[in-house]
N, CA, C and O atoms as a GROMACS GRO file, in nm:
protein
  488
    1UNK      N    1 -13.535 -12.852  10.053
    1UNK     CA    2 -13.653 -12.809   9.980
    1UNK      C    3 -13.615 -12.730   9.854
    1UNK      O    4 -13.673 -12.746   9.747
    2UNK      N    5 -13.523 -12.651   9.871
    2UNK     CA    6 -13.462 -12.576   9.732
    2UNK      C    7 -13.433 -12.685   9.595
    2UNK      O    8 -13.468 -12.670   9.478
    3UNK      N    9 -13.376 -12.771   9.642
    3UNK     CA   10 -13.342 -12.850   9.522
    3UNK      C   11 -13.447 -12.869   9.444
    3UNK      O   12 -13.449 -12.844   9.324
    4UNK      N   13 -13.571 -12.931   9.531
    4UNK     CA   14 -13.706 -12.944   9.473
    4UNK      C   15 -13.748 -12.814   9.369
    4UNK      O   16 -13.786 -12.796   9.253
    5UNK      N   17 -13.732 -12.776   9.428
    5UNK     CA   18 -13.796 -12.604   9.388
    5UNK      C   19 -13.700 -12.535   9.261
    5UNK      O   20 -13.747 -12.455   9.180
    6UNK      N   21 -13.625 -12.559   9.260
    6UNK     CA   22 -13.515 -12.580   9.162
    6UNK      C   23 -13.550 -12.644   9.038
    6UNK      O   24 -13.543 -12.598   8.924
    7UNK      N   25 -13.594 -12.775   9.083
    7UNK     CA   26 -13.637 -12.845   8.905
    7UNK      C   27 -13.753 -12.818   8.856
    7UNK      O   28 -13.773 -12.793   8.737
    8UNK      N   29 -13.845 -12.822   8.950
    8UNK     CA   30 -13.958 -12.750   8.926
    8UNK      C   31 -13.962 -12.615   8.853
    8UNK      O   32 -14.019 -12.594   8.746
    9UNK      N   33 -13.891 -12.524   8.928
    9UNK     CA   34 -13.897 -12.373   8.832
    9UNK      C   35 -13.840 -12.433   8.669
    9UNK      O   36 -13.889 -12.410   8.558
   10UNK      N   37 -13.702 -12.528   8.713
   10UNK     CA   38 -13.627 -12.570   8.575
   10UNK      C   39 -13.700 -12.630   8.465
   10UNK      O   40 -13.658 -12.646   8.350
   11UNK      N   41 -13.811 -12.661   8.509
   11UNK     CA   42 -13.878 -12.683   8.371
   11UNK      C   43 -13.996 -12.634   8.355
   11UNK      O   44 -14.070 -12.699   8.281
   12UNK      N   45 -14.055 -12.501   8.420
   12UNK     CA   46 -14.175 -12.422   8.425
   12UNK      C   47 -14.145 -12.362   8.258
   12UNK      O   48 -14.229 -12.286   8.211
   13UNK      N   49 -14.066 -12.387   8.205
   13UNK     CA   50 -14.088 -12.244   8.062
   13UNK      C   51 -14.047 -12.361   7.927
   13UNK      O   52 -13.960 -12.441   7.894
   14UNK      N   53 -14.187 -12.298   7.878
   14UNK     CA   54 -14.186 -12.411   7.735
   14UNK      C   55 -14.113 -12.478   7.649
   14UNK      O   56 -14.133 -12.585   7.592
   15UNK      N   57 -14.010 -12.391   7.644
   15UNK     CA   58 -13.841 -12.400   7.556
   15UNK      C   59 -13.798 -12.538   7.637
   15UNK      O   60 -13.795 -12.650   7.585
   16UNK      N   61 -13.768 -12.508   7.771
   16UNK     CA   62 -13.693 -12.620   7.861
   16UNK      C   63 -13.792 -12.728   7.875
   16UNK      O   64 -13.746 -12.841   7.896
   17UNK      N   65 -13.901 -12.716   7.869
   17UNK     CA   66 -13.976 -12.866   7.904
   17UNK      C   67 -13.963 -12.946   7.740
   17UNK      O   68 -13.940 -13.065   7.718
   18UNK      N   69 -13.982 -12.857   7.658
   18UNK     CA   70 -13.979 -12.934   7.541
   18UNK      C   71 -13.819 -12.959   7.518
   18UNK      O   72 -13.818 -13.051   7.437
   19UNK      N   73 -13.734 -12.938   7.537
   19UNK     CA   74 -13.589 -12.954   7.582
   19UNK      C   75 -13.555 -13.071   7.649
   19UNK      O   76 -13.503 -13.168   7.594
   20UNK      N   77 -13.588 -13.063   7.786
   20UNK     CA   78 -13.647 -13.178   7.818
   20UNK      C   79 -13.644 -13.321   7.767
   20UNK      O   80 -13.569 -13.418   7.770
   21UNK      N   81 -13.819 -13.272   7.696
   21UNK     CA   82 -13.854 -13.431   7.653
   21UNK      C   83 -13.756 -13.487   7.543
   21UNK      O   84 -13.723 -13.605   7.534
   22UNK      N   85 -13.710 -13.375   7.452
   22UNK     CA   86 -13.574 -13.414   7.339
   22UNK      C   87 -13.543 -13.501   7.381
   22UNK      O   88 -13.566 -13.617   7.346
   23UNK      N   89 -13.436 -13.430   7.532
   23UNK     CA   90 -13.368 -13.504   7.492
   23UNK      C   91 -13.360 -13.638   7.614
   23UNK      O   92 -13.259 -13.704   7.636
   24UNK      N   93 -13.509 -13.656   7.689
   24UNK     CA   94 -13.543 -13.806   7.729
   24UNK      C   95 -13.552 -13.908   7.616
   24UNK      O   96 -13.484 -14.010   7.605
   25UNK      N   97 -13.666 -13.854   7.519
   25UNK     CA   98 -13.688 -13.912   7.401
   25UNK      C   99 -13.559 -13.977   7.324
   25UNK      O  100 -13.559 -14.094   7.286
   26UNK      N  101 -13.451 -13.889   7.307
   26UNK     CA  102 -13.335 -13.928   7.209
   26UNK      C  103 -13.276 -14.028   7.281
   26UNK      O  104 -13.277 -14.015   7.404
   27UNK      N  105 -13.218 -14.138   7.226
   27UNK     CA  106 -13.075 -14.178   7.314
   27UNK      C  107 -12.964 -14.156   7.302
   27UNK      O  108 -12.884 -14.230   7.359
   28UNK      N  109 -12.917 -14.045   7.221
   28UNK     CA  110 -12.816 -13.965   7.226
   28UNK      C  111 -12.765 -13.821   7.270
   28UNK      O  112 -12.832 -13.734   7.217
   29UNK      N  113 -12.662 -13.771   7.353
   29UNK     CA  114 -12.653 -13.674   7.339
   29UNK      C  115 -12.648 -13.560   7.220
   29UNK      O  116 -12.589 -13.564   7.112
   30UNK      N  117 -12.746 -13.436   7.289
   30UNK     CA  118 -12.774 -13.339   7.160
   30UNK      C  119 -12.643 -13.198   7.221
   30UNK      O  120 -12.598 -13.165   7.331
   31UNK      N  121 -12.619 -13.143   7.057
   31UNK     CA  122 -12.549 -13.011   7.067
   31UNK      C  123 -12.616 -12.872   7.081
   31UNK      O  124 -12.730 -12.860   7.036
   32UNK      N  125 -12.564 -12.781   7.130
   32UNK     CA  126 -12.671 -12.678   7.122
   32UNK      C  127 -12.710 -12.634   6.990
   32UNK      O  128 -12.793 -12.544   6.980
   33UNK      N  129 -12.648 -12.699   6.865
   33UNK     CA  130 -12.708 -12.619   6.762
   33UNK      C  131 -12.813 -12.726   6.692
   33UNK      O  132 -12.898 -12.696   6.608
   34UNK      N  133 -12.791 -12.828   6.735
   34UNK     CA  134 -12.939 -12.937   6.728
   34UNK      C  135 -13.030 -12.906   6.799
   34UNK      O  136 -13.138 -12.910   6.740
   35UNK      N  137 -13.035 -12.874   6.905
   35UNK     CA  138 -13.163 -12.819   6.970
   35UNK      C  139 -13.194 -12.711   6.954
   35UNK      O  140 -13.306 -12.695   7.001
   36UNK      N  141 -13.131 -12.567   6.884
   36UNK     CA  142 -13.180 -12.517   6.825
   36UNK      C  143 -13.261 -12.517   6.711
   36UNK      O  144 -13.360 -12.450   6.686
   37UNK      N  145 -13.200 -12.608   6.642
   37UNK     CA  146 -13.302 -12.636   6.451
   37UNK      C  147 -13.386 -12.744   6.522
   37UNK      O  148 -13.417 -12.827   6.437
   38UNK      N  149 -13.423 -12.769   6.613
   38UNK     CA  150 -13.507 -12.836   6.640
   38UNK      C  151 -13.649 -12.796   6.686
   38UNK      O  152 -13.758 -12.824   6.637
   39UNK      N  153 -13.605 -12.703   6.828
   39UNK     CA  154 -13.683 -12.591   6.887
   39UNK      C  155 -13.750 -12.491   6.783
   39UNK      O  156 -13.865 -12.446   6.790
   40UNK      N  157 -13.645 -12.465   6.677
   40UNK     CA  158 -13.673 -12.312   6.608
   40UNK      C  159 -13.674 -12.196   6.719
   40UNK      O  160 -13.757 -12.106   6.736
   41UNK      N  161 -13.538 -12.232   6.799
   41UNK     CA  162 -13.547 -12.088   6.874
   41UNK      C  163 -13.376 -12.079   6.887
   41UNK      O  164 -13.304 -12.179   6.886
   42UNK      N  165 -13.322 -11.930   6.901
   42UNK     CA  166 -13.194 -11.876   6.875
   42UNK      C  167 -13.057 -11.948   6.970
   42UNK      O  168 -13.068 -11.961   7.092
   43UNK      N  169 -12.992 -11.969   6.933
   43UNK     CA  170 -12.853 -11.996   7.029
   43UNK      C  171 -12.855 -11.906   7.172
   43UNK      O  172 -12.822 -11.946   7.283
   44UNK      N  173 -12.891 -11.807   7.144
   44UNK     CA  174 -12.905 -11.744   7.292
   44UNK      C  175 -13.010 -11.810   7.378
   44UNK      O  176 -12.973 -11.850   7.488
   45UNK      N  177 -13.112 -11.823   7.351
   45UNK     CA  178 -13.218 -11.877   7.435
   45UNK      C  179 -13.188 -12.011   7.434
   45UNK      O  180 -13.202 -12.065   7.544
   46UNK      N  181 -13.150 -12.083   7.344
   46UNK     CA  182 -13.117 -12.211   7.358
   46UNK      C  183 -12.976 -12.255   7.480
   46UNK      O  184 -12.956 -12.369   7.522
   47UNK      N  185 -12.912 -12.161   7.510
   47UNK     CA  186 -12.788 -12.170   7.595
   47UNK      C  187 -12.860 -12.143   7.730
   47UNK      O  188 -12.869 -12.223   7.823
   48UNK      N  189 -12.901 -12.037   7.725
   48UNK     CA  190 -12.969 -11.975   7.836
   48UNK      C  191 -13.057 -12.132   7.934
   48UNK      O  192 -13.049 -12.179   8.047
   49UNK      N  193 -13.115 -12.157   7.839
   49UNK     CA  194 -13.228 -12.281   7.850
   49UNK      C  195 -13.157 -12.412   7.948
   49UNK      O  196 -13.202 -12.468   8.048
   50UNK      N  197 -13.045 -12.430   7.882
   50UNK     CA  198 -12.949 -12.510   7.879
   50UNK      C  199 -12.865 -12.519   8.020
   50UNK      O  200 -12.832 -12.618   8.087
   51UNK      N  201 -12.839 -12.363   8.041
   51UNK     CA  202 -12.821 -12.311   8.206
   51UNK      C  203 -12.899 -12.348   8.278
   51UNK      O  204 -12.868 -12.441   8.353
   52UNK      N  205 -12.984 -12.312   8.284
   52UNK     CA  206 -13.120 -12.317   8.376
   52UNK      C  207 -13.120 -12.484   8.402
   52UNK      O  208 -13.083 -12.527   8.512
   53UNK      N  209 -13.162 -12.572   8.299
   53UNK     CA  210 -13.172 -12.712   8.306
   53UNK      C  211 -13.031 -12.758   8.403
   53UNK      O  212 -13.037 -12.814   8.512
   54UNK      N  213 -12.922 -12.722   8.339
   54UNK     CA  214 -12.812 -12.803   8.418
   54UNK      C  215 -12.804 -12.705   8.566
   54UNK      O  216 -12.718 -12.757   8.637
   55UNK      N  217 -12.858 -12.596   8.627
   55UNK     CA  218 -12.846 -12.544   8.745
   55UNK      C  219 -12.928 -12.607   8.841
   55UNK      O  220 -12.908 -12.621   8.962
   56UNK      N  221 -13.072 -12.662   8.732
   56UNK     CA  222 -13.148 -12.748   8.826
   56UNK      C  223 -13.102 -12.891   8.860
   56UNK      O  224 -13.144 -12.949   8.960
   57UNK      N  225 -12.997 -12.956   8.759
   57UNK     CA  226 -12.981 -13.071   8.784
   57UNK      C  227 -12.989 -13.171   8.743
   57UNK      O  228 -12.926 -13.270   8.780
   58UNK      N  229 -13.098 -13.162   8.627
   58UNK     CA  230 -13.139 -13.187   8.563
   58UNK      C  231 -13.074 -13.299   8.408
   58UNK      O  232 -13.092 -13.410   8.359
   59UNK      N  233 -12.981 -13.151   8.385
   59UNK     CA  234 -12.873 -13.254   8.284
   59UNK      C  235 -12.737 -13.222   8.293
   59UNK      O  236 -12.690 -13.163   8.390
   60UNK      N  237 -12.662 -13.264   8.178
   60UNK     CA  238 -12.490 -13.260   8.206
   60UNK      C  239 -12.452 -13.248   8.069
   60UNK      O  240 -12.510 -13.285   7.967
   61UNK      N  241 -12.324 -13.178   8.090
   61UNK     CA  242 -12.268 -13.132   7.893
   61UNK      C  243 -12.133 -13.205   7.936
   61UNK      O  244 -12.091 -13.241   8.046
   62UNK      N  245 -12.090 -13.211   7.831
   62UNK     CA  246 -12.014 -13.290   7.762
   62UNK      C  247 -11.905 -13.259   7.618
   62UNK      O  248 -11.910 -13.288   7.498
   63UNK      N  249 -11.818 -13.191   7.699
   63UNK     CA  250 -11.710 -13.101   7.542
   63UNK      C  251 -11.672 -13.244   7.493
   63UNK      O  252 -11.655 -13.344   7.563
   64UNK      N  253 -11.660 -13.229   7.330
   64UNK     CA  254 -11.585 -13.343   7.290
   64UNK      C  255 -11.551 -13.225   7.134
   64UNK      O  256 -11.628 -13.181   7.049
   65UNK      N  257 -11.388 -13.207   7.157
   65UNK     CA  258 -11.356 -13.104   7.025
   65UNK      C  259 -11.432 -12.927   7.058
   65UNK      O  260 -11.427 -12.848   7.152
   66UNK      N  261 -11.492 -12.927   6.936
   66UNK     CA  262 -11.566 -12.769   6.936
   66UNK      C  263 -11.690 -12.827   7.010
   66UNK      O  264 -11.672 -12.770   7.118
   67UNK      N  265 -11.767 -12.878   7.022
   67UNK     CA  266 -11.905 -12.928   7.017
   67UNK      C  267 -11.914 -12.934   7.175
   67UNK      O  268 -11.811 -12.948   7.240
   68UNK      N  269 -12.058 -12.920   7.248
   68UNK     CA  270 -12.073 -12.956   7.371
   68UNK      C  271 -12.191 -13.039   7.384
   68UNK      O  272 -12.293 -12.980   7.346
   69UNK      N  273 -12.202 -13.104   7.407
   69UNK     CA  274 -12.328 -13.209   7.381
   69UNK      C  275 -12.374 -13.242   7.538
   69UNK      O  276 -12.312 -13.289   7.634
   70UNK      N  277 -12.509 -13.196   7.519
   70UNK     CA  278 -12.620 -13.219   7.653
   70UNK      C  279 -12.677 -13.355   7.660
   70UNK      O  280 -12.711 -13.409   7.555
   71UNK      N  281 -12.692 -13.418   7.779
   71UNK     CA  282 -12.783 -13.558   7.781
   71UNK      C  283 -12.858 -13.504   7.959
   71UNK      O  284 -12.808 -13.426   8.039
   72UNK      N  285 -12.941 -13.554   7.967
   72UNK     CA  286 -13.068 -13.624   8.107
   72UNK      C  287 -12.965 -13.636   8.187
   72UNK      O  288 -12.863 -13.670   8.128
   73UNK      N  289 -12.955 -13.622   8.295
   73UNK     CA  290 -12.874 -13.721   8.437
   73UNK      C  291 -12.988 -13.815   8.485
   73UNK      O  292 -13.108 -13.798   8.506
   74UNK      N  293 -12.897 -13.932   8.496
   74UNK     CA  294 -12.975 -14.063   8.508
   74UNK      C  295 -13.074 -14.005   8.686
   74UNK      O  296 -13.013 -13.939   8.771
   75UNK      N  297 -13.206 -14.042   8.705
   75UNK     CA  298 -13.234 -14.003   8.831
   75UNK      C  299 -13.147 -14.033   8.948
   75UNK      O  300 -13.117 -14.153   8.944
   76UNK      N  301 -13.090 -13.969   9.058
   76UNK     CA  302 -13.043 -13.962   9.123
   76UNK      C  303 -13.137 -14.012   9.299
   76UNK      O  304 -13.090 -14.063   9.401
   77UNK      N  305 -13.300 -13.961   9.262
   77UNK     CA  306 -13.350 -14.024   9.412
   77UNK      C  307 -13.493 -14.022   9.326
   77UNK      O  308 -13.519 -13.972   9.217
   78UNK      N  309 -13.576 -14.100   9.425
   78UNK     CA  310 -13.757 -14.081   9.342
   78UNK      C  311 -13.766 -13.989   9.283
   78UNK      O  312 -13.770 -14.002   9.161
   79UNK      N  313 -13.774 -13.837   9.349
   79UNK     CA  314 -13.822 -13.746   9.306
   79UNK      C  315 -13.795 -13.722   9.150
   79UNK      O  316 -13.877 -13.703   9.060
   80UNK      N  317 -13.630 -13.731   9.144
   80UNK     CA  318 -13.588 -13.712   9.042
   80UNK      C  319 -13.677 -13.812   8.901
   80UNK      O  320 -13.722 -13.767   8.796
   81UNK      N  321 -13.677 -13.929   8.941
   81UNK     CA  322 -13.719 -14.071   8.885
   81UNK      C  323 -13.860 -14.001   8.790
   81UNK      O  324 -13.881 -13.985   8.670
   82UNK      N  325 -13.950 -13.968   8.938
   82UNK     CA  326 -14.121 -13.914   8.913
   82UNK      C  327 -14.079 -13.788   8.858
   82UNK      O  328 -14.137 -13.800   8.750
   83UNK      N  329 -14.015 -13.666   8.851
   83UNK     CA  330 -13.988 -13.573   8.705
   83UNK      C  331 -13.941 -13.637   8.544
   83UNK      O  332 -13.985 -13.595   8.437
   84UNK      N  333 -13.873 -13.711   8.556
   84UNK     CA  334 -13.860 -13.794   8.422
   84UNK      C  335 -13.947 -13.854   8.382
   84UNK      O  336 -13.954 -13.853   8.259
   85UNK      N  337 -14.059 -13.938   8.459
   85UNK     CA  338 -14.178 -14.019   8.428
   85UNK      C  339 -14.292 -13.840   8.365
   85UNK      O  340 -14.353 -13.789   8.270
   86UNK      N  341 -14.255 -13.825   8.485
   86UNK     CA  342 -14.379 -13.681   8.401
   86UNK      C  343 -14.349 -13.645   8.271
   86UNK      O  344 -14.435 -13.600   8.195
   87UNK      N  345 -14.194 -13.667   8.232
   87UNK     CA  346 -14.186 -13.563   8.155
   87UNK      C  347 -14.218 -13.652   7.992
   87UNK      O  348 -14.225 -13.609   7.877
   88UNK      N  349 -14.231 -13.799   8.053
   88UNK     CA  350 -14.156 -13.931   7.952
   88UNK      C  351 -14.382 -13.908   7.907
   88UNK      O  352 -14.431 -13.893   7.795
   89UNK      N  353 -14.465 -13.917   8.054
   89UNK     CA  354 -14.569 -13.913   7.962
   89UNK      C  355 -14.624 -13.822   7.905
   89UNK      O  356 -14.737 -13.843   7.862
   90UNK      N  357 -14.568 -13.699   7.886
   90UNK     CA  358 -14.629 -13.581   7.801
   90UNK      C  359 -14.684 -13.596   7.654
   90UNK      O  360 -14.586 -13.624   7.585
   91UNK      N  361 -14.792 -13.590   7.579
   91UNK     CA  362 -14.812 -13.604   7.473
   91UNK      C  363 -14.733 -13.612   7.349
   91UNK      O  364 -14.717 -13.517   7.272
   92UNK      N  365 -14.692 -13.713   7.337
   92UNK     CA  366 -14.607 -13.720   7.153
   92UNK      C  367 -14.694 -13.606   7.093
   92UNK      O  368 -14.615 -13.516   7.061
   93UNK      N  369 -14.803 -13.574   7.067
   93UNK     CA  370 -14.830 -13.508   6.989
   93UNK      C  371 -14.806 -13.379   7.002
   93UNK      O  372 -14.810 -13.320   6.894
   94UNK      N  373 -14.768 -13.274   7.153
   94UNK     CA  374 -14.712 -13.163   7.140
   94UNK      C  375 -14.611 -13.198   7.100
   94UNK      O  376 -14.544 -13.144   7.188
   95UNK      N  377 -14.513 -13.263   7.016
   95UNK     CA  378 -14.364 -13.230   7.021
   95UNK      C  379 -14.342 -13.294   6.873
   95UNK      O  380 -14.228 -13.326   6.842
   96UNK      N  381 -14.438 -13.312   6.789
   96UNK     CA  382 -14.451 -13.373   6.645
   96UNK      C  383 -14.328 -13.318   6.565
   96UNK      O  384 -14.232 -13.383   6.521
   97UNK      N  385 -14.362 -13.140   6.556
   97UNK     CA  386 -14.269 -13.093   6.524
   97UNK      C  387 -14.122 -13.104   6.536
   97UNK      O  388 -14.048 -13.143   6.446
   98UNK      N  389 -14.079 -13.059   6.671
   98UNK     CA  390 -14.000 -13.077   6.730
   98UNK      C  391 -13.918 -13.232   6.690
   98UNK      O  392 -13.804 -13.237   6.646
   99UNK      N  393 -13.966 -13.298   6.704
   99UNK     CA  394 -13.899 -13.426   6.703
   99UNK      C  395 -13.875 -13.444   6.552
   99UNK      O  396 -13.780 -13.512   6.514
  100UNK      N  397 -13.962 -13.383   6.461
  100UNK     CA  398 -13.967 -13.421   6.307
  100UNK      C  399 -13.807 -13.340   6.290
  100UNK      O  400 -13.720 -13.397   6.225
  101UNK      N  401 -13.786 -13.231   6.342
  101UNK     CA  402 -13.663 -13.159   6.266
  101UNK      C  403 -13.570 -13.175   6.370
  101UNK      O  404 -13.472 -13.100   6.363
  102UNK      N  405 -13.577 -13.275   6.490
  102UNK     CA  406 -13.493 -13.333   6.522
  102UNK      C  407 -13.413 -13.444   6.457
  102UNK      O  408 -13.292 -13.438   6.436
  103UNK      N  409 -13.483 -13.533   6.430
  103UNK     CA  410 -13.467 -13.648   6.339
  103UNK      C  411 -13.339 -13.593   6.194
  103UNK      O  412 -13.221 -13.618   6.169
  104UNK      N  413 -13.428 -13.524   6.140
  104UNK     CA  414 -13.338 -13.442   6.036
  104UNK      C  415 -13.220 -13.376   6.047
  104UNK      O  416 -13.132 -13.392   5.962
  105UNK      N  417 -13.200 -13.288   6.162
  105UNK     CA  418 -13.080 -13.272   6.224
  105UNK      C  419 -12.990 -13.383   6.290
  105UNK      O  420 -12.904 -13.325   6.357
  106UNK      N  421 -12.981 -13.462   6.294
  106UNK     CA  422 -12.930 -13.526   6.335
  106UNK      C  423 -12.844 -13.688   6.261
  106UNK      O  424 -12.744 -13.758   6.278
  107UNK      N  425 -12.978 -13.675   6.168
  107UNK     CA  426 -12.938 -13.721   6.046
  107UNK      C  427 -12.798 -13.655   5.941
  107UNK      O  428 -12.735 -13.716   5.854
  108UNK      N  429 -12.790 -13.583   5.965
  108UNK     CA  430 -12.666 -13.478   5.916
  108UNK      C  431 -12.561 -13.544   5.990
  108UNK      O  432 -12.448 -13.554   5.942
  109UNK      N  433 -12.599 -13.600   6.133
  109UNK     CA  434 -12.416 -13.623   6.162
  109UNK      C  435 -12.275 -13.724   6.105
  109UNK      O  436 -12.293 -13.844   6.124
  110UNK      N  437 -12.215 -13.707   6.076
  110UNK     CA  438 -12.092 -13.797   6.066
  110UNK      C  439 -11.994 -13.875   6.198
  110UNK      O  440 -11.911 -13.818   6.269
  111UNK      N  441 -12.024 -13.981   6.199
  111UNK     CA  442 -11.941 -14.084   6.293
  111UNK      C  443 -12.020 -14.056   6.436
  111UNK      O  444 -11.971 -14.068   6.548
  112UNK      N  445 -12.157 -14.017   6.401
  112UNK     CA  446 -12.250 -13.975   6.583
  112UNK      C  447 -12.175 -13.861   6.628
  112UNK      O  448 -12.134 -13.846   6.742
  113UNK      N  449 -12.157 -13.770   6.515
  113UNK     CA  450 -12.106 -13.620   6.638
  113UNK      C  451 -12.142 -13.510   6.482
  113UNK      O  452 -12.136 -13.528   6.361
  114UNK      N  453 -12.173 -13.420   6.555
  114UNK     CA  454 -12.244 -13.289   6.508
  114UNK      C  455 -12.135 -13.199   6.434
  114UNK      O  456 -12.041 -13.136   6.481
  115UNK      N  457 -12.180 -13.215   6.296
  115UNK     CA  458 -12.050 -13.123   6.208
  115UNK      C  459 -12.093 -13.033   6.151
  115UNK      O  460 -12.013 -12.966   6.085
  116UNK      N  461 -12.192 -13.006   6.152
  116UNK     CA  462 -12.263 -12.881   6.078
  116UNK      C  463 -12.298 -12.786   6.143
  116UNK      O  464 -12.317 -12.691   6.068
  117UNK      N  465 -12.323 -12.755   6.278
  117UNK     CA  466 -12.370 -12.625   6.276
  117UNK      C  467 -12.500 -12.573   6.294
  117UNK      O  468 -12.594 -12.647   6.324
  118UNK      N  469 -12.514 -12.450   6.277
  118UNK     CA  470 -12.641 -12.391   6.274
  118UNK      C  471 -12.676 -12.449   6.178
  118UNK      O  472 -12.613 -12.415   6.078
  119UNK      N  473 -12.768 -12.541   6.160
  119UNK     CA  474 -12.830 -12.509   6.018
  119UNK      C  475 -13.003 -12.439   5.953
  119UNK      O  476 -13.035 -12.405   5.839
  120UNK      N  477 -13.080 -12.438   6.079
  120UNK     CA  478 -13.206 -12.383   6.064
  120UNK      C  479 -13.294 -12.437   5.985
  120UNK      O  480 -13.345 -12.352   5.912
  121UNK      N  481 -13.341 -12.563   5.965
  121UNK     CA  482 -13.390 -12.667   5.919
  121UNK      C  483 -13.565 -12.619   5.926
  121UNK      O  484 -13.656 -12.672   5.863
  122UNK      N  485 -13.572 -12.524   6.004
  122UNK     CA  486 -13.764 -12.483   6.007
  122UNK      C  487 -13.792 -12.461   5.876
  122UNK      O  488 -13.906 -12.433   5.841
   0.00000   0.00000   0.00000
């Protein structure tokens, strides 16, 4: 029952659900400083966020060089399956933003990997 209870809390707070849908939405893995200029919220909360998600299970990082890049874990049983479907039908339109200065960030990369940095694109 914990595990349950686990993803559930893991995506009770706005930062992580919109986190989340990123990065269902993307088909690439994101860095923490893309989901920051994306979010418009600090490297600390963005790491923090990042904990929480991968404690639930949720997702998996990925060092490649300096960079650590987050993606989804493919569902593992229904439950998991029916949290991704929830999260896949959430309104495009809460995340307009979000996705607009995603796009832009990401657009910055060279060879599909993240060379810039903070950049604060809000």
């Amino acid at each position: 029952m914990e595990e349950f209870v686990n993803v559930l809390k893991g995506l009770s707070d706005n930062s992580r659900l919109r986190t989340a849908w990123l990065l269902y939405r993307t088909s690439t893995p994101l860095c923490v400083c893309e989901i920051m200029d994306a979010l418009a919220i600090s490297q600390y909360n963005v790491s923090r966020h990042l904990k929480v998600l991968k404690n639930a299970g949720l997702i998996r990082e990925k060092k490649d060089g300096r960079w650590v890049y987050y993606s989804l874990i493919k569902p593992e049983n229904r439950f998991h399956e029916l949290i991704l479907q929830a999260i896949a039908s959430l309104p495009k339109e809460l995340f307009i933003q979000d996705e607009k200065r995603l796009k832009e960030r990401i657009s910055l990369r060279e060879n599909g990997k993240c060379v810039v940095g903070i950049n604060r694109l809000v």
